[in-house]
C-alpha positions as CSV (number, residue, x, y, z in Angstrom):
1,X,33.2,57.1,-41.4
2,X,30.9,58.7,-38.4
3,X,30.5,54.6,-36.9
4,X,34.5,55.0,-37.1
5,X,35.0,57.7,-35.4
6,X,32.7,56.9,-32.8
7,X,34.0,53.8,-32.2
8,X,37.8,55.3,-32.2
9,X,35.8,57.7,-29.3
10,X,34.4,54.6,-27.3
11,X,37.6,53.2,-27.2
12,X,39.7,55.9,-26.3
13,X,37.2,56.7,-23.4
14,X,37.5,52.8,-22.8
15,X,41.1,52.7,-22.2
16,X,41.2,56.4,-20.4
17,X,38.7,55.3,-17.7
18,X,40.2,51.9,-17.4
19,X,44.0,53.3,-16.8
20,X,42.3,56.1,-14.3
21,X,41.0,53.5,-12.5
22,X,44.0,51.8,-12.2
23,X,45.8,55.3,-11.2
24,X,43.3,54.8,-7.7
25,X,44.3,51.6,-7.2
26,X,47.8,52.3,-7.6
27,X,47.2,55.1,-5.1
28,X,44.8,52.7,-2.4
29,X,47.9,50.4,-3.2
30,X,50.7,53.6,-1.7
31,X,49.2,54.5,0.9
32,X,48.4,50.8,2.4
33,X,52.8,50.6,2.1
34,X,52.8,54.2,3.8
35,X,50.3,53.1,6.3
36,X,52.9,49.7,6.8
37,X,55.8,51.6,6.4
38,X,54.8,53.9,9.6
39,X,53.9,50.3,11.4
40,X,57.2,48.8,10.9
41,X,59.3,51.5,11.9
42,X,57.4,52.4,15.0
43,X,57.8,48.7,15.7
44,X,61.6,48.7,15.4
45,X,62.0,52.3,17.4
46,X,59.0,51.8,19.9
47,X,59.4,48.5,20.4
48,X,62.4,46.9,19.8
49,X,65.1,49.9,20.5
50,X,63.7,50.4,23.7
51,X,63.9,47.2,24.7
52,X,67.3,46.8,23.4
53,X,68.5,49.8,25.0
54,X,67.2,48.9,28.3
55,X,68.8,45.3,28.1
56,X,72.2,47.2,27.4
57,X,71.6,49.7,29.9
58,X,71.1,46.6,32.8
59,X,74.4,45.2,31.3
60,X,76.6,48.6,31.0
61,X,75.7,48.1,35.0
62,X,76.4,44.7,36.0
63,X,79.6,45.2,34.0
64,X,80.5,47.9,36.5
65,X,79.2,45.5,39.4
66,X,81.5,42.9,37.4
67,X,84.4,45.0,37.6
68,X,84.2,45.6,41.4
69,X,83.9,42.1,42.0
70,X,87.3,41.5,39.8
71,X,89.1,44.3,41.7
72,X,88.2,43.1,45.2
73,X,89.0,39.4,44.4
74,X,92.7,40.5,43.1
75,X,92.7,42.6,46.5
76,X,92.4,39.5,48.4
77,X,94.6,37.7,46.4
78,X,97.1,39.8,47.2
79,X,96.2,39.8,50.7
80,X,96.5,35.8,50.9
81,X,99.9,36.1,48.9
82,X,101.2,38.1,51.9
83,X,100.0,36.3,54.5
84,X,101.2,32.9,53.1
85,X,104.8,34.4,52.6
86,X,104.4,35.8,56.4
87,X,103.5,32.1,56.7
88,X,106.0,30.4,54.8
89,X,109.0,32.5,56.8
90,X,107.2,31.5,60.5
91,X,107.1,27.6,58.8
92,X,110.2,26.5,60.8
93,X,108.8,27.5,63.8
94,X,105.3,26.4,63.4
95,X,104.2,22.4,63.2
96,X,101.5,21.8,60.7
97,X,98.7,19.5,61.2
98,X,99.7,17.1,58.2
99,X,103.1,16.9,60.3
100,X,100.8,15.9,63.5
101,X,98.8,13.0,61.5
102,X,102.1,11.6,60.9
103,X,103.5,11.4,64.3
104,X,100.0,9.7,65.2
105,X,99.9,7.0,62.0
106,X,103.9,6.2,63.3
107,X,102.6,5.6,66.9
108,X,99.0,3.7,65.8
109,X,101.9,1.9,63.7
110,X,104.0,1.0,66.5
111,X,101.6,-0.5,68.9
112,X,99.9,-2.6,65.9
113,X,103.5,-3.7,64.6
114,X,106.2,-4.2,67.8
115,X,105.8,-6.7,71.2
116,X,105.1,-3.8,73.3
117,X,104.9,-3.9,77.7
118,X,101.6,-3.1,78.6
119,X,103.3,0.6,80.2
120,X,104.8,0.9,77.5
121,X,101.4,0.9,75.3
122,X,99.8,3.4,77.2
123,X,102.2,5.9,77.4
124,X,102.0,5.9,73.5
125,X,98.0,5.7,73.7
126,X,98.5,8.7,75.7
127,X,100.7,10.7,73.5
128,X,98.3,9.7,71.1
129,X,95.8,11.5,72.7
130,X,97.8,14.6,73.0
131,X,98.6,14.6,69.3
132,X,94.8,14.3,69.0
133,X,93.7,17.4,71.1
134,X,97.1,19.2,69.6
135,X,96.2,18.9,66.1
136,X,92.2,20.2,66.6
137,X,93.2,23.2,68.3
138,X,95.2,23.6,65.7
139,X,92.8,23.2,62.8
140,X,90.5,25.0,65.2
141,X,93.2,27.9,64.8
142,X,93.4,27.5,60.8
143,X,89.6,28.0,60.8
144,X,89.5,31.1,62.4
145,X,92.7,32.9,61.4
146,X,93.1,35.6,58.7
147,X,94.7,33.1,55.6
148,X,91.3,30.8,55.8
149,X,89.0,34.2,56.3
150,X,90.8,35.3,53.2
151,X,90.2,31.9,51.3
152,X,86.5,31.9,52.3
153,X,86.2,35.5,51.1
154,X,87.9,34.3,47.9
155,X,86.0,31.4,46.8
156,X,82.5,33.4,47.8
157,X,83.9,36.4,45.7
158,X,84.5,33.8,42.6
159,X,80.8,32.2,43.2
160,X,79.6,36.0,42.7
161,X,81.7,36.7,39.6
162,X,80.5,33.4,38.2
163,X,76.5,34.2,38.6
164,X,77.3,37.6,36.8
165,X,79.2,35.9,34.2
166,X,76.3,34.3,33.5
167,X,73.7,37.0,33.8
168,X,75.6,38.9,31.4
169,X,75.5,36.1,28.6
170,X,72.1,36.4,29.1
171,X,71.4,39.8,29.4
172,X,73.2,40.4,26.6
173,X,71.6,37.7,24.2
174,X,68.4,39.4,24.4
175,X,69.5,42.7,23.9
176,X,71.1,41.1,20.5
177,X,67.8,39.3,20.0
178,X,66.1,42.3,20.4
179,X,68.7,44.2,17.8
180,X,68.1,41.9,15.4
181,X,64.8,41.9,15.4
182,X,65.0,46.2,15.3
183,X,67.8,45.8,12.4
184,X,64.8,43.3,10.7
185,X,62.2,45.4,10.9
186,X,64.2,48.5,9.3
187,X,65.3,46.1,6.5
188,X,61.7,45.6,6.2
189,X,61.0,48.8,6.1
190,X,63.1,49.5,3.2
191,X,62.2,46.8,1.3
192,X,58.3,48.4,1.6
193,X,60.2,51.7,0.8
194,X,61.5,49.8,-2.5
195,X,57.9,49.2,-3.5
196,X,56.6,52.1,-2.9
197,X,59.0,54.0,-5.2
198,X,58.5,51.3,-8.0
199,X,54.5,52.3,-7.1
200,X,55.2,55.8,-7.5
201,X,56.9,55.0,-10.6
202,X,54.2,53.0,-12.3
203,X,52.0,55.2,-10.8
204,X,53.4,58.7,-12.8
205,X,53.8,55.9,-16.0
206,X,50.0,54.9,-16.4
207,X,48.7,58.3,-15.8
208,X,51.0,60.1,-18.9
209,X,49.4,56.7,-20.9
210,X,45.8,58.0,-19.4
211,X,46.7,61.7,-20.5
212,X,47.1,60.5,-23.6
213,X,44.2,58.8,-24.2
214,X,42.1,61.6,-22.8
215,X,43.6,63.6,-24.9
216,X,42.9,61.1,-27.8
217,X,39.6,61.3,-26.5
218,X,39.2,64.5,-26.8
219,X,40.5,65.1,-30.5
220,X,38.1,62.5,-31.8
221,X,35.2,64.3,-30.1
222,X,36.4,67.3,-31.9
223,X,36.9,65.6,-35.2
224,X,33.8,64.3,-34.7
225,X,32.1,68.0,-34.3
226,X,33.5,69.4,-37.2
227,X,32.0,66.5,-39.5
228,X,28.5,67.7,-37.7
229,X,28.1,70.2,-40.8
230,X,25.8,72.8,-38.8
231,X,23.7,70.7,-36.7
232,X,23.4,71.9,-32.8
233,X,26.3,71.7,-31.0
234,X,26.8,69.5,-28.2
235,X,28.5,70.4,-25.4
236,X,30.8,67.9,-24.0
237,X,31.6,68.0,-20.5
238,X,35.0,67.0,-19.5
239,X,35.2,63.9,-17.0
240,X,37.2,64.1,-14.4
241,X,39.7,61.5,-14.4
242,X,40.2,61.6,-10.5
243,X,39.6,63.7,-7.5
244,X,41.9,66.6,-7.4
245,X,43.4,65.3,-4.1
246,X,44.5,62.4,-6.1
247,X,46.2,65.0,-8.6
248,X,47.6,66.7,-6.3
249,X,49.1,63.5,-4.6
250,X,50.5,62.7,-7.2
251,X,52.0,65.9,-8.7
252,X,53.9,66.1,-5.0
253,X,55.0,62.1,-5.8
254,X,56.1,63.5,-9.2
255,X,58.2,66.4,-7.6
256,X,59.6,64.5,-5.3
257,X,61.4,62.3,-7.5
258,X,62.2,64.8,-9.9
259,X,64.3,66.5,-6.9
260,X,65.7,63.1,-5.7
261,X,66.9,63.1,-9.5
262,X,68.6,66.2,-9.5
263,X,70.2,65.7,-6.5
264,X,71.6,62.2,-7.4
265,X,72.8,63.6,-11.0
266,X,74.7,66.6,-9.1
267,X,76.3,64.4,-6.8
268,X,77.4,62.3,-9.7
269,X,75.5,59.2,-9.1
270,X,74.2,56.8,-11.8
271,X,70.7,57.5,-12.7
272,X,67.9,55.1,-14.0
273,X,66.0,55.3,-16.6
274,X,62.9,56.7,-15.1
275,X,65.0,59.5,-13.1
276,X,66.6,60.2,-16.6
277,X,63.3,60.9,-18.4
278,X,62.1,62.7,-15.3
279,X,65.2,65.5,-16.0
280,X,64.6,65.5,-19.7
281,X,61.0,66.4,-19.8
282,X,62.0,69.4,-16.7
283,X,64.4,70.6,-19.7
284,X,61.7,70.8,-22.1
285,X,59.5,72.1,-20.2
């Protein structure tokens, strides 16, 4: 009976020091997903944010400088409207230079085509040549004159609103690159804050399975005692199962859930089973 006992003892002790150690490495184990929990989100606030706040910041301002461009191109718009109807009413009294290249063609046309007296061919050549000189000063004129200032101004505006068209695609792809890589890492943050509480969970399960068996333990050693039948007494020293640190870790892990428990069941949200047992043994306590 004493070689069962003391084997019932062994194996007790056994099982408690082998579920306390795995109570430090579940421990070791949280606060490595801490550690990479901290990492992750300073990496999508430190990191990412910023960057995706300054990329929106540099487009919130070329949309204003996009703006201005669109207003002053409308202005000028406008502005060519007027002058072309200003135009348009003058056009009777006004010969254009299209209107000149045809009186020139006719003429070129007339001395290729008709039996013409050699007078007669050089007064043409000569009007020619008037036509010639009328029509540059008169595309000369078109250069410089307010419609074609206002078409220049028009075309360069355009160029400009293209280029920021442009810059603001890409401006504001990498801001979204850099969101989505700030949403990613907070996913991945969550999914680590997933583990952890499954951790914490199996964590609070294997040391009530170690209380037990320390408490096992402990019962043996004083069944085994009371069989001693007045020999000395030995004096057992209790073990400790794990630094009080640890204890008091996870105590605070404990509480923790317990009040995250209590706060879903007020608010009338579905608990699990773990939260559920966590409430039932406050009650009886």
């Amino acid at each position: 009976m004493s070689q069962n006992i003391q084997s019932q003892i062994e194996e007790a002790k056994k099982k408690r020091d082998e579920l306390n150690k795995k109570t430090k490495d579940y421990i070791n184990s949280l606060q490595d997903i801490e550690l990479k929990i901290e990492e992750t989100l300073n990496l999508a606030k430190n990191k990412h944010k910023k960057k995706r706040d300054n990329w929106n910041k540099k487009v919130a301002q070329l949309k204003d400088k996009k703006i201005e461009y669109k207003d002053l191109l409308n202005d000028l718009i406008a502005e060519k409207r007027s002058i072309q109807r200003k135009r348009n009413n003058n056009k009777g009294n006004l010969v254009s230079v299209k209107q000149i290249e045809r009186k020139i063609e006719n003429l070129e046309r007339m001395i290729e085509t008709e039996n013409l007296e050699l007078s007669e061919e050089n007064a043409i050549v000569d009007k020619i040549r008037d036509l010639a000189e009328q029509k540059q000063n008169l595309v000369s004129e078109e250069k410089n004159n307010e419609f074609f200032r206002k078409e220049k101004q028009i075309e360069i505006v355009k160029i400009n609103l293209n280029k920021i068209y442009e810059q603001l695609n890409k401006w504001s792809n990498k801001s979204q690159d850099y969101h989505n890589k700030m949403l990613e890492a907070y996913d991945n943050a969550n999914d680590l804050r997933e583990q952890k509480r499954k951790l914490e969970e199996e964590l609070i399960e294997n040391k009530k399975k170690a209380d037990k068996f320390h408490e096992k333990y402990l019962n043996l050693l004083k069944k085994r005692k009371g069989r001693s039948r007045g020999r000395g007494r030995r004096q057992y020293k209790k073990k400790p199962r794990y630094g009080g640190r640890d204890n008091k870790r996870l105590e605070k892990i404990k509480q923790d859930k317990l009040e995250t428990a209590l706060e879903k069941q007020k608010a009338g949200k579905k608990l699990n089973i773990y939260e559920a047992r966590l409430i039932l043994e406050k009650k009886e306590n």
